[in-house]
C-alpha positions, 0 to 999 in steps of 0.5 A: 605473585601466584597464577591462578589456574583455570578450574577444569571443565564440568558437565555443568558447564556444557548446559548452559545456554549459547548464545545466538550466532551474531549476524554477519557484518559488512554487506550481507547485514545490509542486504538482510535489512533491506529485504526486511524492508522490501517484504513489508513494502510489498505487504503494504502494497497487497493490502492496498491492492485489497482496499482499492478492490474492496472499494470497486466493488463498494460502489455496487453494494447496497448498504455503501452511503453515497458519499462513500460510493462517490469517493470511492469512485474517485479514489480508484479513478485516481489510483488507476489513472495514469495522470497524476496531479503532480507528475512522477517526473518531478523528484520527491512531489510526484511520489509523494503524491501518489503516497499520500493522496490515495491512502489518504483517499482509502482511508477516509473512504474506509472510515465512512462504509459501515464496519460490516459491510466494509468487512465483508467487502473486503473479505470478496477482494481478498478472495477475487483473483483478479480486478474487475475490467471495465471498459466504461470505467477507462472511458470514463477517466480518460473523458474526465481527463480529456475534458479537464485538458480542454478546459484549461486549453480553452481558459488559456487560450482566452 
């Protein structure tokens, strides 16, 4: 039986393309894919950072319909209080809570803001460096929520 012999090397041959190095396996694989993951995690977090700023500054501006303002209020109101409908403590509800009510709240409020005003509002959050302050606002959840627990105290106790 006869053996073929490899035909010597070309020029040619050293042209053609190289492949890609082929990712590490093990832990590093696995590190790369979850910073990935933490990069548009945090994308995620700064546009809706920006949406929320975007609509504080919403209930001031004159072309917002009041419904649109009313909601807004509420949203952030909900986003930036520390009382949740569902307490994080519980396991999986108490995030999801938080993951589904308040992009629900953005979104709806988004879609009900005419799509000039809503860009140009969005265009001052995106440039603000830091959200507005307000004392009023603070007093304003913190009564909303003492109220409720009066409420329910008053009607459980009756």
């Amino acid at each position: 039986m006869a053996t073929r012999s490899r035909a010597p090397s070309t020029p040619s041959a050293a042209r053609l393309p190289r492949r890609p190095p082929r990712p590490p396996d093990g832990p590093d694989r696995l590190c790369s894919g979850r910073s990935d993951l933490l990069d548009r995690l945090k994308g995620w977090a700064g546009r809706l950072r920006a949406s929320l700023l975007a609509l504080w500054l919403a209930r001031r501006t004159a072309g917002v319909p009041r419904r649109a303002k009313l909601l807004a209020v509420l949203v952030t109101g909900y986003a930036l209080s520390p009382i949740d409908l569902i307490p994080d403590v519980i396991p999986i509800l108490g995030y999801a809570d938080d993951l589904l009510v308040v992009p629900l709240g953005i979104w709806l409020a988004i879609r009900m803001i005419p799509q000039p005003v809503w860009a140009r509002l969005r265009k001052e959050a995106e440039t603000a460096s830091a959200p507005p302050a307000s004392r009023i606002a603070a007093a304003l959840v913190v009564s909303c929520w003492a109220a409720a627990a009066l409420y329910a105290g008053w009607r459980l106790a009756g």
